[in-house]
GUTORMI-870003 format. One line per 4 residues: number of its first residue (from 1); their letters; for each residue z, y, x of N, C-alpha, C. Coordinates in steps of 0.05 Angstrom, whole numbers, plus 5000, padded with zeros to 4 digits. Atoms other than C-alpha are relative to their C-alpha. Example, Ala and Ser with C-alpha at 12.3 -4.5 7.8 and 13.67 -1.06 7.14 Angstrom:
GUTORMI-870003
1 = as = 5000:4976:5018:5156:4910:5246:5000:5024:5018  4999:4976:4984:5143:4979:5273:5014:5022:4985
***
This chain:
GUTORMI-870003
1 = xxxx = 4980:4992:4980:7061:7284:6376:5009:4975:5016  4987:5022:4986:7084:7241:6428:4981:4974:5014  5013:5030:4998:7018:7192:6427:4995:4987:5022  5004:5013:4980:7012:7188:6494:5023:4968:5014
5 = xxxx = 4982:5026:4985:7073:7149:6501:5002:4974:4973  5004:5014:5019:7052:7107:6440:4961:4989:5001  5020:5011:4993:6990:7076:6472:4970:5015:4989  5012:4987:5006:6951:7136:6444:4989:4990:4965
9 = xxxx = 5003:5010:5016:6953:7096:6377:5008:5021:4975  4988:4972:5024:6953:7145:6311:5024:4990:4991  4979:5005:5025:7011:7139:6264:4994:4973:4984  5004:5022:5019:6978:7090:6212:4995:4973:5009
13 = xxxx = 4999:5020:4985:6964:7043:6265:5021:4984:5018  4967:5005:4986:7035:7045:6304:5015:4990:4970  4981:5017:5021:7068:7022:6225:4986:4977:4984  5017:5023:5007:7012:6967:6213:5016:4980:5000
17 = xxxx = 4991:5035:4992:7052:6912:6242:5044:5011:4988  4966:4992:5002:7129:6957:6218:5002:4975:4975  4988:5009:5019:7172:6907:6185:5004:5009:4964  4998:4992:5033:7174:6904:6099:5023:4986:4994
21 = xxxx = 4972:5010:5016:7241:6888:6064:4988:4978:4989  5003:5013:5030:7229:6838:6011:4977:4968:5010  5029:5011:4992:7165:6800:6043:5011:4963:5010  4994:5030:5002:7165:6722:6054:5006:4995:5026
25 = xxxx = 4991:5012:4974:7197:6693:6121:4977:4990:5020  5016:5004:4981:7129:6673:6141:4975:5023:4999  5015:4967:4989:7101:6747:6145:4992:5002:5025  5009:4993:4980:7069:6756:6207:5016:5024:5010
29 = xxxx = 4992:4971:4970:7103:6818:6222:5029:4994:5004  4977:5015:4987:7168:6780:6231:4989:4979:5017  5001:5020:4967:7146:6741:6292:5023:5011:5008  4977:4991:4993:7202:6746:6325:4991:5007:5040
33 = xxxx = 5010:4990:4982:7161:6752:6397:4986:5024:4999  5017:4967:5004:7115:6812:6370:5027:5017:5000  4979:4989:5006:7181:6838:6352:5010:5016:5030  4996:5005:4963:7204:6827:6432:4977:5015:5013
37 = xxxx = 5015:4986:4986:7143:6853:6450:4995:5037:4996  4999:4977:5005:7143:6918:6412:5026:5025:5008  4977:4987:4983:7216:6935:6448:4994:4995:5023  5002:5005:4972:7181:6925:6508:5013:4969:5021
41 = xxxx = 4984:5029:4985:7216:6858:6530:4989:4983:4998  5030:5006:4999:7157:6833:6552:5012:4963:5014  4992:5031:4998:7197:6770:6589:4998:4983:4981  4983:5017:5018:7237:6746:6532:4969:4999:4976
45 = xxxx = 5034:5007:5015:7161:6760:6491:4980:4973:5004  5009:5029:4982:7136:6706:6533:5009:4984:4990  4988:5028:5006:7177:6658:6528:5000:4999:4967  4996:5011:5028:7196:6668:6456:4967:4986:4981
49 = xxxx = 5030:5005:5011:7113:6664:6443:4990:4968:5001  4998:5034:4989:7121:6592:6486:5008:4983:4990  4989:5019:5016:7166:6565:6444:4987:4997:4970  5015:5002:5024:7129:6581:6378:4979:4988:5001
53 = xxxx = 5033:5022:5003:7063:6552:6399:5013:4971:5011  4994:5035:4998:7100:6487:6416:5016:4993:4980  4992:5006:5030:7139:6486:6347:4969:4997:4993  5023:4997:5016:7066:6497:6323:4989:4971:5008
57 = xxxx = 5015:5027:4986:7038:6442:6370:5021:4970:4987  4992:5021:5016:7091:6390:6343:4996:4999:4974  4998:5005:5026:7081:6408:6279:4970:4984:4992  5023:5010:5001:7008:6393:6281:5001:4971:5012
61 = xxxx = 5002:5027:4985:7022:6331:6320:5008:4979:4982  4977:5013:5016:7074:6310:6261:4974:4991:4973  5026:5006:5020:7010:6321:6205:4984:4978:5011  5036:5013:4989:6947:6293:6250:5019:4971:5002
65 = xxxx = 4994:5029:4994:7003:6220:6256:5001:4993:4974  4999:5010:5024:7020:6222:6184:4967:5003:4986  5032:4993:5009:6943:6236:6166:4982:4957:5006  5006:5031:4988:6931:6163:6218:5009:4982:4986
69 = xxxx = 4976:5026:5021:6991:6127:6180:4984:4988:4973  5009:5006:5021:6968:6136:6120:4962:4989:4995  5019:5018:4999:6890:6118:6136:4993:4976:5008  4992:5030:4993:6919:6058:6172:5009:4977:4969
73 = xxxx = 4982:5021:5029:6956:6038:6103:4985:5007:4980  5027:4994:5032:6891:6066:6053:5017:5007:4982  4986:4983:5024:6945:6102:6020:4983:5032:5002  5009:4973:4993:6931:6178:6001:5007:5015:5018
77 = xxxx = 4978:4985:4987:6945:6227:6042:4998:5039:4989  5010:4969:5008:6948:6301:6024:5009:5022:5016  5000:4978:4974:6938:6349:6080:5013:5022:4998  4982:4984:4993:6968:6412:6099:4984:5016:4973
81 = xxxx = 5021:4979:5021:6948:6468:6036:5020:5016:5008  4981:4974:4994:6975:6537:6041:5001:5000:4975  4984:4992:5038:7018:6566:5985:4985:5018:4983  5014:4990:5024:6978:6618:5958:4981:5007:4999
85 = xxxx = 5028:5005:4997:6916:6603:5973:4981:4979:4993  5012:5025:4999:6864:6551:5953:4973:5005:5007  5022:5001:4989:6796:6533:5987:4973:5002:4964  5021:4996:5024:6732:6546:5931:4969:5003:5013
89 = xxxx = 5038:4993:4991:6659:6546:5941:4998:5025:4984  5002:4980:5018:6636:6616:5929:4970:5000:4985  5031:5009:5007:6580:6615:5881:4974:5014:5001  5019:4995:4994:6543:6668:5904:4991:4989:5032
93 = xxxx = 5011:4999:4970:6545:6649:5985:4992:4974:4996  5000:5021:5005:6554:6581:5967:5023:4983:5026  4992:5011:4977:6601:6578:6028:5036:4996:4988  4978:5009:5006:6674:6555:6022:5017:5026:5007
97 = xxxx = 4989:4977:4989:6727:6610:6021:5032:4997:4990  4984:4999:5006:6799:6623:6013:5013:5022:4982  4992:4974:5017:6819:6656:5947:5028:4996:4987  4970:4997:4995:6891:6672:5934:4991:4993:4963
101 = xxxx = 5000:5016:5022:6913:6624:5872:5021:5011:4988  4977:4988:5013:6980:6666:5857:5027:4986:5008  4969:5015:4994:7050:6658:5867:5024:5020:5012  4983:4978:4975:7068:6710:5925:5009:5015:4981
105 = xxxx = 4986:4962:5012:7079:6776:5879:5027:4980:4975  4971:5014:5011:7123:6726:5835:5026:4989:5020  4977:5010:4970:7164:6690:5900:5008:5038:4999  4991:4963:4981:7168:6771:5929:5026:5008:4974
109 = xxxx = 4977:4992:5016:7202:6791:5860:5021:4993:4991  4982:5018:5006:7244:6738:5854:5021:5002:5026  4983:5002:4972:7259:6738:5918:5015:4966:5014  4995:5028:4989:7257:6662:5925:4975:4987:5007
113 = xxxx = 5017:5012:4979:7222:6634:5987:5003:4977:5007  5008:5023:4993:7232:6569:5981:4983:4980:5007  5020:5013:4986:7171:6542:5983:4987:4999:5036  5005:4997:4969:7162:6573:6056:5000:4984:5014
117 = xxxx = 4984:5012:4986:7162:6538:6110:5012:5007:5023  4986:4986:4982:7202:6548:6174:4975:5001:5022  5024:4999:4979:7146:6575:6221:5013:5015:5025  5005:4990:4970:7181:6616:6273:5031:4995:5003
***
């Protein structure tokens, strides 16, 4: 009912991106521009999208100098890792992949997101 004015998109597809209670701060479906964009406020979408890829772009700028620093000074350095993921060779492809190491369903029930970081 109604789909025309819902981009002709079914049901299960229009609550793909609906906000979850409980979920970690760096959920994707809290963007806070998708958000803007899904009330139609396609300006303030913009911009807010502008400002997140240039938080993103300093942040990367902040890594790739401490990455220099530290191969300037032959100290270690230890790159960006995600939280609940780690890189693995798979042993049938033999190709590198990202398999979830645990953590999230414990953080979610706890309900402590500290480790997060501030992405948007």
């Amino acid at each position: 009912k109604y789909a025309e004015n819902m981009y002709y998109f079914s049901e299960l597809a229009l609550t793909l991106n609906a906000p979850e209670n409980g979920t970690a701060p760096t959920d994707s479906r809290w963007r806070p521009d998708q958000r803007l964009m899904e009330n139609g406020r396609w300006d303030e979408a913009n911009a807010e999208k502008q400002r997140l890829e240039e938080k993103q772009r300093i942040s990367r700028k902040r890594r790739e100098a401490e990455a220099a620093r530290a191969t300037e000074d032959g100290t270690p350095y230890d790159p960006y890792k995600p939280l609940w993921f780690e890189r693995k060779k798979d042993p049938v492809t033999q190709e590198l992949a990202h398999v979830y190491k645990g953590g999230y369903w414990e953080s979610k029930e706890k309900q402590d997101w500290t480790l997060c970081p501030d992405i948007f």
